[in-house]
C-alpha positions as CSV (number, residue, x, y, z in Angstrom):
1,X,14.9,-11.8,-11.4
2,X,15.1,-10.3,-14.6
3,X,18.4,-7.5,-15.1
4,X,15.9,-5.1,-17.0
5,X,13.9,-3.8,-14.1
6,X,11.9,-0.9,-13.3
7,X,12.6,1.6,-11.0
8,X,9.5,2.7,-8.6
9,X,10.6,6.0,-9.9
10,X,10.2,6.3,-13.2
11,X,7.4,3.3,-13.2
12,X,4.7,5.8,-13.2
13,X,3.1,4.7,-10.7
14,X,4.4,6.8,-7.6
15,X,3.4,9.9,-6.5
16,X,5.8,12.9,-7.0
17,X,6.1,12.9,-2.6
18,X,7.3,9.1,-3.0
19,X,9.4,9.9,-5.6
20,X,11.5,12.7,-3.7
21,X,11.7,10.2,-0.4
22,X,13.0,7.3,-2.0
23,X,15.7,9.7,-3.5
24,X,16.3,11.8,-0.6
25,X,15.8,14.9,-1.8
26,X,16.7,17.7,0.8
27,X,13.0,19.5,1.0
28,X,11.7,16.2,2.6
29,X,14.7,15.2,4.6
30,X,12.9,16.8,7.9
31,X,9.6,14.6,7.2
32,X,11.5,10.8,8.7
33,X,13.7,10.0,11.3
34,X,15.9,7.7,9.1
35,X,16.4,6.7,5.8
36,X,16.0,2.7,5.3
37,X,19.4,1.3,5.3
38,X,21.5,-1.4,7.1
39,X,23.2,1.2,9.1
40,X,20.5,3.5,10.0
41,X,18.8,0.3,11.5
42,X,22.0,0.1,14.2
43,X,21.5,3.7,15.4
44,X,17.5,2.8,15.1
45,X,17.9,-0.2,17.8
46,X,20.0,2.3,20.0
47,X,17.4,5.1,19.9
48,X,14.4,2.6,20.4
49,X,16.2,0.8,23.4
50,X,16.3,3.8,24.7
51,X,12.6,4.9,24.4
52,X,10.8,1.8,25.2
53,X,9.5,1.1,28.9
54,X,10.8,-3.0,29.5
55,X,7.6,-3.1,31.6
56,X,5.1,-2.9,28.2
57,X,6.8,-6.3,26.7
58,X,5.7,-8.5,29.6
59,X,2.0,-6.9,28.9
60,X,2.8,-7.5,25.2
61,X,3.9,-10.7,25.3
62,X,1.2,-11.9,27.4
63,X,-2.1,-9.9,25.6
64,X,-0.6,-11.7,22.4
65,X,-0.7,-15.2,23.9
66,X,-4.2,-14.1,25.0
67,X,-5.4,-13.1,21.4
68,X,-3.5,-16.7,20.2
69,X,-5.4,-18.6,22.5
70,X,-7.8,-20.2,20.3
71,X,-5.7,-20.7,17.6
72,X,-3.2,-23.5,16.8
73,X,0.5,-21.7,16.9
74,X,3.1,-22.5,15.3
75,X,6.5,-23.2,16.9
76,X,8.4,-20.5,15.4
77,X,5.0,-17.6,16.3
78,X,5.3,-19.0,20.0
79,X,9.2,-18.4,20.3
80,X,8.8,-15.2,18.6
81,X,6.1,-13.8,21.3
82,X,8.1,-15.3,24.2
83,X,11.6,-13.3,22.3
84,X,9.4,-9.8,22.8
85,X,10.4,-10.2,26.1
86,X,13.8,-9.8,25.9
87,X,15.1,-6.2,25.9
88,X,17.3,-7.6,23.0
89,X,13.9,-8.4,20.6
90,X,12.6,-5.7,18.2
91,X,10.1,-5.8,15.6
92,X,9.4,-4.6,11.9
93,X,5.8,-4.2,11.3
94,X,3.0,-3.7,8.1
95,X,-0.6,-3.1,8.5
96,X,-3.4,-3.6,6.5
97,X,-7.3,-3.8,6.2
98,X,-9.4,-6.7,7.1
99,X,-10.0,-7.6,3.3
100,X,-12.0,-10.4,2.2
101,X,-9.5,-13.3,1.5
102,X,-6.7,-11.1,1.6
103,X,-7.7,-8.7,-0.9
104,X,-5.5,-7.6,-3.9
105,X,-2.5,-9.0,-3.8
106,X,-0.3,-6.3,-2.6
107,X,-1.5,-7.4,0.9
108,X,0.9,-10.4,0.2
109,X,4.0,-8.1,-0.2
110,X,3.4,-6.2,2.4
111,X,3.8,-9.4,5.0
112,X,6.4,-11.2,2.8
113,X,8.7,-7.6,2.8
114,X,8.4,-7.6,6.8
115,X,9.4,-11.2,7.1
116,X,12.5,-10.7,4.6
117,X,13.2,-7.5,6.8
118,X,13.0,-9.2,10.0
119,X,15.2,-11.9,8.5
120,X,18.0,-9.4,7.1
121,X,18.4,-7.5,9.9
122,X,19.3,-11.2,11.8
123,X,22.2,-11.5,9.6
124,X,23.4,-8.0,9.6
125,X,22.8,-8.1,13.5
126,X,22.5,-11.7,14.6
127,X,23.3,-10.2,18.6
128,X,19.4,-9.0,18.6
129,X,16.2,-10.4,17.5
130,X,13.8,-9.6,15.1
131,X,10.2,-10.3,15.1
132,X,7.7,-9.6,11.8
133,X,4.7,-8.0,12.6
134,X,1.5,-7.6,10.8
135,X,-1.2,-5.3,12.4
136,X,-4.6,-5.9,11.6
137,X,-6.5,-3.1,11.4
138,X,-10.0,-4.6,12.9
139,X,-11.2,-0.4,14.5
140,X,-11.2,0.3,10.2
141,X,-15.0,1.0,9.6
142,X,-15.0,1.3,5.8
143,X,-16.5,-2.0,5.1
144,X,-17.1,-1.1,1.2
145,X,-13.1,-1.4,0.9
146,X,-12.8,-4.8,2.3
147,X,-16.3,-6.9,1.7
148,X,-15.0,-8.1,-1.8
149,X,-12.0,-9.7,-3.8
150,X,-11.3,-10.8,-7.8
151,X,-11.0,-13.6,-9.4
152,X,-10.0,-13.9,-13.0
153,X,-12.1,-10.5,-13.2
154,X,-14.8,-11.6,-11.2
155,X,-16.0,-9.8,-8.2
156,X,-16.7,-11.6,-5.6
157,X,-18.7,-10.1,-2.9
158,X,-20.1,-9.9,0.6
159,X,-23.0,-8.3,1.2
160,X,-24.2,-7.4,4.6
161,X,-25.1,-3.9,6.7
162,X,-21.7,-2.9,9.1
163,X,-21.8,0.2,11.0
164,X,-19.3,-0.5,13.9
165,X,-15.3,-1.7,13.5
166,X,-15.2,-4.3,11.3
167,X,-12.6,-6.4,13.2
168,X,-15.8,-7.1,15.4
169,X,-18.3,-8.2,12.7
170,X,-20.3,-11.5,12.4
171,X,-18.9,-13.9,9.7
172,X,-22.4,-14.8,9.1
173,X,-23.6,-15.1,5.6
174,X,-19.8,-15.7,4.1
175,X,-21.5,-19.3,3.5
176,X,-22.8,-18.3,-0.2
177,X,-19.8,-16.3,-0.4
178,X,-17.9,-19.6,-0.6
179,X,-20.5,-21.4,-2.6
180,X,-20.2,-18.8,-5.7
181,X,-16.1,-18.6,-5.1
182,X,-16.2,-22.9,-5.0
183,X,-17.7,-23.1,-8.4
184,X,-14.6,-20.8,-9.9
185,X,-11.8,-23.2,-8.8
186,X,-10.6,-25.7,-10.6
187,X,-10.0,-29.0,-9.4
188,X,-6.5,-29.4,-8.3
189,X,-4.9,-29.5,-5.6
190,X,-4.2,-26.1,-5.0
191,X,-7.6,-25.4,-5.5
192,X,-8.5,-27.8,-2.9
193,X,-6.3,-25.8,-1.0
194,X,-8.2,-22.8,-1.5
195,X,-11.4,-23.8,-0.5
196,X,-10.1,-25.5,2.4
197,X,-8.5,-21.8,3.5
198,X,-11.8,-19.9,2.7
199,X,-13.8,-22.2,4.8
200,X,-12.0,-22.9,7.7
201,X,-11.3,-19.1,8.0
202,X,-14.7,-18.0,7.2
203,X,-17.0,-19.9,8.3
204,X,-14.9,-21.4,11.6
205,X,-14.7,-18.0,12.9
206,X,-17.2,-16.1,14.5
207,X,-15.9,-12.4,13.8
208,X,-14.1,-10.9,11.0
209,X,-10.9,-10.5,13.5
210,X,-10.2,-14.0,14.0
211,X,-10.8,-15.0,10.6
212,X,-8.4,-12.9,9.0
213,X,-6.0,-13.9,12.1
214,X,-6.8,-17.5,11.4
215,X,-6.0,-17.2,7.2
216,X,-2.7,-14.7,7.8
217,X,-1.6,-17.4,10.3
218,X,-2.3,-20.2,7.8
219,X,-0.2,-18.6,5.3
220,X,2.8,-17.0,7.1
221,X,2.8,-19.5,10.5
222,X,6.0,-21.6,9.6
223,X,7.8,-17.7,9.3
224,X,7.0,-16.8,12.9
225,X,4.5,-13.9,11.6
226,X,3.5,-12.6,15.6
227,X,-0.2,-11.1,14.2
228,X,-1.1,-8.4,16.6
229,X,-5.3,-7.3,17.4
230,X,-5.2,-3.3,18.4
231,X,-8.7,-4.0,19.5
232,X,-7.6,-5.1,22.9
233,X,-8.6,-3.4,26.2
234,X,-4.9,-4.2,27.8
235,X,-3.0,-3.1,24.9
236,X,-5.0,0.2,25.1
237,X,-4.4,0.5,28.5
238,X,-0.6,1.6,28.2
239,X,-1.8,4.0,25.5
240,X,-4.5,6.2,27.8
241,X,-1.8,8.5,29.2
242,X,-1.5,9.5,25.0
243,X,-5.5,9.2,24.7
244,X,-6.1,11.2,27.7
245,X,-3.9,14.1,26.3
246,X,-5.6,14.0,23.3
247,X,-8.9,14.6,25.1
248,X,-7.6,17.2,27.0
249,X,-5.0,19.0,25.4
250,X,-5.5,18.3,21.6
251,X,-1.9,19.1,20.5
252,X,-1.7,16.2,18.1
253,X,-3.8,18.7,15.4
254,X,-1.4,21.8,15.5
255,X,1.6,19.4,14.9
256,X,0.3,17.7,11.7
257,X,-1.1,20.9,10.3
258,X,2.1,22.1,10.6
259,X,3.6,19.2,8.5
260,X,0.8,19.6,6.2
261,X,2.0,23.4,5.4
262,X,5.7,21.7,4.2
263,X,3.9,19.5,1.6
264,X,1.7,22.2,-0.1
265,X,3.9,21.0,-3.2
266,X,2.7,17.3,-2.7
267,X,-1.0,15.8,-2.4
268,X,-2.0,15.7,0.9
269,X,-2.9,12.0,1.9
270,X,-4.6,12.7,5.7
271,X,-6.0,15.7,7.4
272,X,-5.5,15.9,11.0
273,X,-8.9,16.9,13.5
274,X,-8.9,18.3,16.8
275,X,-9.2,15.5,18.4
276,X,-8.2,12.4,16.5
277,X,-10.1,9.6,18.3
278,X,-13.6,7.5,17.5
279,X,-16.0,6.3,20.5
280,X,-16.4,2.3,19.5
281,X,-18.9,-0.4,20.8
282,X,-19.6,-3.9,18.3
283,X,-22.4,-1.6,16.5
284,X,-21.1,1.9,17.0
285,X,-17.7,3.8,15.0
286,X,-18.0,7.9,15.3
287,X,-15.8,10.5,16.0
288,X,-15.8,12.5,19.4
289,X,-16.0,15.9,19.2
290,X,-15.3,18.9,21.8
291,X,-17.7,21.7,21.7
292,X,-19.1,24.3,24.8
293,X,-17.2,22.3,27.2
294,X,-18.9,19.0,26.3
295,X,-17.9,16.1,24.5
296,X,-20.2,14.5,21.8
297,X,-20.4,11.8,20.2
298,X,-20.9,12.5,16.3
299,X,-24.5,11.6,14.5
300,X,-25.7,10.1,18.3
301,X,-27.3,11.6,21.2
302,X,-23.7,10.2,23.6
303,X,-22.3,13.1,25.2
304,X,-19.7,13.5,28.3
305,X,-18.4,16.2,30.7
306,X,-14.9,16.4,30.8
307,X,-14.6,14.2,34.3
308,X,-17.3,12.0,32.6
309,X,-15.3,10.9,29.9
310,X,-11.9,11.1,31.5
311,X,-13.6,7.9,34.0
312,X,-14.9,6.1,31.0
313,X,-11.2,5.9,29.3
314,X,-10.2,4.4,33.0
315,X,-12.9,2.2,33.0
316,X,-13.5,1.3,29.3
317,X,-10.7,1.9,27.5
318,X,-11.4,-0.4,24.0
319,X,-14.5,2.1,23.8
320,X,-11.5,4.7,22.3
321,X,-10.3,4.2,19.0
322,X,-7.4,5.7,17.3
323,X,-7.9,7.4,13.6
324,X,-5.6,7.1,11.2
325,X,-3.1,9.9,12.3
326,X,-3.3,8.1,16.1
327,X,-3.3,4.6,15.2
328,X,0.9,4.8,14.4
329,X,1.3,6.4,17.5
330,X,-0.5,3.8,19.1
331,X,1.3,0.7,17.3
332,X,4.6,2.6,18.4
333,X,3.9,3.1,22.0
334,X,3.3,-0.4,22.4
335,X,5.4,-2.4,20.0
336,X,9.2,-2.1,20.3
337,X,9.4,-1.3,16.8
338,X,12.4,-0.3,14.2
339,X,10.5,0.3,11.3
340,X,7.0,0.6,9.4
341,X,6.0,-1.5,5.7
342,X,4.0,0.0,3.6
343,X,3.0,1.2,0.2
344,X,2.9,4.8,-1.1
345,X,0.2,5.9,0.3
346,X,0.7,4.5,3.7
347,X,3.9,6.1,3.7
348,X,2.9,9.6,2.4
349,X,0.7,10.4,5.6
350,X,3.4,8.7,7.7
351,X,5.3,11.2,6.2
352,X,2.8,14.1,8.1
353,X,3.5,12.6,11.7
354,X,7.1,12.8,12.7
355,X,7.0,16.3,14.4
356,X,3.6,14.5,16.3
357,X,5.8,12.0,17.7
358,X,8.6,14.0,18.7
359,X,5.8,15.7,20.4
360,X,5.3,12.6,22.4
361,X,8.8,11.9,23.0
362,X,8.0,8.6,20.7
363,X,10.4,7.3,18.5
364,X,9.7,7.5,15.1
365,X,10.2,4.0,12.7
366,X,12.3,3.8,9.8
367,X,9.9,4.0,6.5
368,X,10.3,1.2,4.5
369,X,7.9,1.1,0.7
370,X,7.0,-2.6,0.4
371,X,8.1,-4.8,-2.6
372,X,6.1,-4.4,-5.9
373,X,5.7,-7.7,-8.2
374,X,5.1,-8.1,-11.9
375,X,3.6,-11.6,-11.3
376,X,4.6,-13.5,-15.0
377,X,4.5,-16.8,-16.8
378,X,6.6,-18.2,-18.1
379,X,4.1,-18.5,-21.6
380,X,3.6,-14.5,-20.9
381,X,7.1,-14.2,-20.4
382,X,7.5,-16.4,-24.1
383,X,5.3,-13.6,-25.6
384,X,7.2,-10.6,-24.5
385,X,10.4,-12.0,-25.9
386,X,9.0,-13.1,-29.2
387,X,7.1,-9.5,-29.3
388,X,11.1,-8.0,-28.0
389,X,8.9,-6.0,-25.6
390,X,11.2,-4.5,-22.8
391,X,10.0,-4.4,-19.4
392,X,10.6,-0.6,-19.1
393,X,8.0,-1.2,-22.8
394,X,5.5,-2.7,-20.7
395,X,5.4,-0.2,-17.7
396,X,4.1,2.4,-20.1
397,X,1.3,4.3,-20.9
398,X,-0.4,1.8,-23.5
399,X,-0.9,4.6,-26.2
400,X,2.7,5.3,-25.9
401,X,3.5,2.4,-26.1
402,X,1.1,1.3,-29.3
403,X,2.8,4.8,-31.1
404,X,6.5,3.7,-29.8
405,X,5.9,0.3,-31.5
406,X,4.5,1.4,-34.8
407,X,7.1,3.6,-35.1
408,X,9.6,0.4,-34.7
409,X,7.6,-1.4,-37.7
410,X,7.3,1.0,-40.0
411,X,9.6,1.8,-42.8
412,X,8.1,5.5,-42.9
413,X,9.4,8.1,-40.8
414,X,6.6,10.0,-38.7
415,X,8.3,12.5,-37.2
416,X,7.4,15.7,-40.0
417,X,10.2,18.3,-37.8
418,X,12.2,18.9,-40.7
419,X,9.1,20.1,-42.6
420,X,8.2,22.0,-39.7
421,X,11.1,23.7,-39.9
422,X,10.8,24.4,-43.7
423,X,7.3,25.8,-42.9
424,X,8.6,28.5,-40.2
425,X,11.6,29.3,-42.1
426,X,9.4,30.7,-45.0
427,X,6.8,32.4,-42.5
428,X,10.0,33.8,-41.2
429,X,10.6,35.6,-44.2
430,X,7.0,36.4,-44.6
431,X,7.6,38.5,-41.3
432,X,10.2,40.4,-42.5
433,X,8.2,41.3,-45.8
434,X,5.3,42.4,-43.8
435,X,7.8,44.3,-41.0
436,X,8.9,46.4,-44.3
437,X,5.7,46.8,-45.8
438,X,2.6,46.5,-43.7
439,X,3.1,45.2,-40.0
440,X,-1.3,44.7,-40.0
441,X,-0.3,41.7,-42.5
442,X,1.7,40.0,-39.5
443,X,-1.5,39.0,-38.0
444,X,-2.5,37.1,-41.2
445,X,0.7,35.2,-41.7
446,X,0.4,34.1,-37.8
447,X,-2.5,32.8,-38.6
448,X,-1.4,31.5,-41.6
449,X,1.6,29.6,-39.7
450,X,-0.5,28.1,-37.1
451,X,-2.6,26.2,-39.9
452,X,-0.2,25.3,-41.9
453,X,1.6,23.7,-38.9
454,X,-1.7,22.0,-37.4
455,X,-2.2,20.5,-40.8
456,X,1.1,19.3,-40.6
457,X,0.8,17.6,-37.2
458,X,-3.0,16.1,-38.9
459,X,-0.8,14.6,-41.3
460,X,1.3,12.7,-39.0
461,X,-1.3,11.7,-36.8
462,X,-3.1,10.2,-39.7
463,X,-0.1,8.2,-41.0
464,X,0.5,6.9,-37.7
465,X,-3.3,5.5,-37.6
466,X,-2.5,4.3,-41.0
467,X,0.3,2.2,-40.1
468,X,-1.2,1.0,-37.3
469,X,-3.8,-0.8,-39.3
470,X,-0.9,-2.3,-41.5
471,X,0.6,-4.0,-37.9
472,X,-2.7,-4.8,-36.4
473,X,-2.1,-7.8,-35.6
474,X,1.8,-7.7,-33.6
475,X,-0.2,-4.6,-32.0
476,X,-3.1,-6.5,-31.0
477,X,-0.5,-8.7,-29.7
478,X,1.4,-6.4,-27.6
479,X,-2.3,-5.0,-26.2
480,X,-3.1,-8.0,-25.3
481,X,-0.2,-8.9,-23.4
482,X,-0.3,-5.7,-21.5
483,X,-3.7,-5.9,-20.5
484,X,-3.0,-9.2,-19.1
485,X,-0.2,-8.0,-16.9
486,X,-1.9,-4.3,-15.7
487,X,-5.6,-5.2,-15.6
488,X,-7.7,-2.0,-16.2
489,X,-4.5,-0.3,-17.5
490,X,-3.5,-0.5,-13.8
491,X,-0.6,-2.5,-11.4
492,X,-1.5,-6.2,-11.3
493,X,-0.9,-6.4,-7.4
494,X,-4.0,-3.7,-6.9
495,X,-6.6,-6.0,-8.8
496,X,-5.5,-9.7,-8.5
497,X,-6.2,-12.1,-5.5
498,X,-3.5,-14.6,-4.5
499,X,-6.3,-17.0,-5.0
500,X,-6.1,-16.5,-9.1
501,X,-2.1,-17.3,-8.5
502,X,-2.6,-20.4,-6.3
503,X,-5.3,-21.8,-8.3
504,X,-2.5,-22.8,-10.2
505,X,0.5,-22.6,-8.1
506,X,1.5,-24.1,-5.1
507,X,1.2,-21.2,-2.0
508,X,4.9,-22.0,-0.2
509,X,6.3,-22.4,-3.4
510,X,5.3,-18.9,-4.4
511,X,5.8,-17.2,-1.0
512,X,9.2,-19.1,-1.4
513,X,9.9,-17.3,-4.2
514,X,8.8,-14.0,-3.3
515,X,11.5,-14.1,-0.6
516,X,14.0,-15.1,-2.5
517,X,13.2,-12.6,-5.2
518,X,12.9,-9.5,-3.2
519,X,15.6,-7.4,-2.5
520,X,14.8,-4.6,0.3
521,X,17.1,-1.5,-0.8
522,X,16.9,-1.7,-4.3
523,X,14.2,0.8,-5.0
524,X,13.2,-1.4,-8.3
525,X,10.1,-3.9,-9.0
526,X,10.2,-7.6,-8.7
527,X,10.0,-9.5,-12.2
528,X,8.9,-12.6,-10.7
529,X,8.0,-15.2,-13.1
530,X,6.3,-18.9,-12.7
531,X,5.7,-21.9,-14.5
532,X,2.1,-21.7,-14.0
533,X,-0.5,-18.7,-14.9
């Protein structure tokens, strides 16, 4: 990887929150249980050892075979599952949305962090086990965040009506999907590839929940990726006790709002309800609501006395679906978990949830931000040299960087502070004249001062616009490159699929690469860069 990196700090592209967590400032020191480092992760086996029932691995292990069931495992998945057994076996999990073909790219990053994780911790404690875990999110409703994907700065998109979880909904119609995204390949092998992915995920598969189970395990089998389906009547099951005090007792609200009122500095990612649950069926996703003694179910005509729907938890239990503030509890009460992958927002609202847990005498994971990737070629890479671009140049704002560039070219100097100076120095004296004469003429030299200097600052704005046409072609240059590399003036990973990358590149060798390149504590992006793109 490249020495000049970029620091997620001072990247631009984290929040102020983020920023202050990954340098451990005091004010948010109270917000986590542990900060993400080697030795924290000892003390976080010991306390998670401690706080996880042995009896909930033998229904883990076994609801996981179950949900595998269908699917060709591979060796290493199948050992991994039987390890969650042992009281010695602990996992680092991500989660993410049920996006079509995985989505922008980030979603990549997110699994390949977990995996180096899991595989880091194995060295730095090779007595226990560690299992990478990615979550899919199938209860998500929000199908207008996950029914499309790019390609070369094409959207491609599915389009079809989706009320209930989307985890649950028919693949059907993902057929011209794949005929518009076939005629965009080229026709290597890697494209062959492709296809071959798309289709046997898509239309193999009968629900959205197994596809995506079918294309994660495709890509991430041979690294003993243990995918996990929330959606699971069992699995839910050892988290009714926590369901059932939500109904009842609703405490889960007060704790977050009171987490909330320590980040009044920060942008709020989540806001908590009173009760933090959705009623589910395969058509149905709405919130349930207590009013008058009864509970409702939102924009239907369900309701339920308290006994009512106290017997439908016992007997239905999938019909209850975590929201986002419930959901971590959930993956924490029944994963024996060290530590949570995710990206800055994901981490933010974690961030609003530790005093809930302690509330439910659950531990609470280590936060760990993902990896971020700069995805070069080597021929982009060719340009940025011959341009003598930094990568600390590229990271920012592109009129900054336009103005920072011109200024290199030109022979003039822009910066008109000495006149400036000149200018106030005289109105200066001008004061004093009118303090000894006539202190109404102040006003007018004010005034005076204020054009004078805004006609100065005109003046250097309208050289700098000249020179730029004198270098509009290494500025064109640099523009272009930059656009390549932040699409829409944005991070690559939020826009690209992996499909434009392995149109081109073989997928191991890039996943490969990725967990070479990554290093977990460093706090800076990954430069990765590739013969082919």
């Amino acid at each position: 990887m490249p020495s000049d990196c970029v620091t997620f700090q001072n990247s631009g592209y984290f929040s102020s929150l983020i920023i202050d967590y990954l340098n451990q400032e005091q004010k948010v020191q109270s917000l986590y249980n542990r900060f993400p480092t080697v030795e924290n992760f000892k003390l976080q086996i010991e306390e998670k050892n401690n706080n996880f029932p042995f009896e909930n691995r033998q229904i883990l292990a076994n609801q996981l075979k179950e949900q595998y069931s269908q699917f060709e495992v591979s060796k290493e998945t199948k050992e991994n599952i039987e390890l969650l057994k042992s009281q010695n076996t602990f996992t680092v999990t991500t989660g993410h949305q049920l996006n079509l073909f995985t989505g922008p790219i980030y979603f990549i990053y997110k699994i390949v962090t977990t995996i180096k994780l899991a595989q880091e911790l194995k060295k730095s404690f090779p007595e226990y086990n560690f299992v990478p875990v990615y979550w899919m999110a199938t209860e998500d409703h929000d199908f207008e965040e996950i029914n499309h994907f790019y390609f070369e700065e094409k959207k491609i998109s599915w389009n079809k009506n989706s009320n209930g979880p989307v985890g649950r909904l028919s693949t059907e119609g993902l057929d011209k999907v794949f005929e518009e995204f076939e005629k965009l390949l080229n026709s290597s092998e890697n494209a062959s590839f492709l296809k071959g992915l798309f289709k046997n995920s898509y239309l193999k598969h009968k629900n959205l929940a197994e596809a995506t189970r079918y294309l994660v395990n495709e890509l991430f089998k041979n690294f003993g990726l243990v995918i996990i389906d929330g959606d699971d009547s069992r699995l839910k099951s050892i988290f009714s006790p926590y369901i059932k005090k939500e109904l009842l007792q609703q405490t889960n609200y007060v704790k977050v709002e009171e987490t909330s009122k320590l980040l009044e500095d920060y942008k709020i990612q989540v806001n908590p309800r009173e009760i933090n649950l959705f009623y589910i069926t395969d058509s149905l996703r709405e919130r349930i609501i207590f009013k008058n003694g009864t509970y409702t179910i939102n924009n239907t005509e369900i309701s339920f006395s308290e006994s009512e729907i106290l017997t439908e938890l016992k007997n239905h239990p999938e019909r209850f679906s975590p929201n986002v503030i419930m959901r971590p509890l959930y993956q924490e009460v029944i994963l024996p978990n060290l530590a949570y992958i995710g990206g800055g927002g994901e981490i933010a609202y974690w961030l609003q949830l530790k005093s809930m847990f302690q509330k439910n005498n659950i531990t609470f994971p280590i936060l760990k931000l993902r990896n971020s990737v700069l995805l070069v070629s080597e021929k982009q890479n060719s340009k940025r040299e011959k341009l003598e671009l930094s990568w600390q140049d590229l990271f920012k704002k592109q009129i900054d960087l336009i103005n920072q560039k011109t200024q290199e070219f030109s022979t003039i100097t822009f910066n008109f502070s000495q006149q400036e100076q000149v200018l106030q120095k005289q109105f200066n004296d001008l004061k004093e004249i009118a303090e000894r004469t006539d202190k109404s003429f102040i006003g007018a030299v004010n005034a005076q001062e204020a054009k004078q200097i805004k006609g100065l600052q005109k003046l250097e704005k309208r050289l700098l616009k000249a020179e730029k046409k004198n270098y509009k072609n290494q500025l064109e240059r640099i523009t272009q490159l930059q656009n390549e590399l932040f699409p829409n003036k944005s991070l690559q990973e939020r826009k690209i699929n992996i499909s434009e990358i392995v149109n081109n590149e073989n997928i191991e060798i890039l996943i490969n690469k990725l967990l070479n390149d990554f290093e977990l504590f460093s706090k800076k992006f990954n430069i990765t860069i590739f013969k082919n793109r």
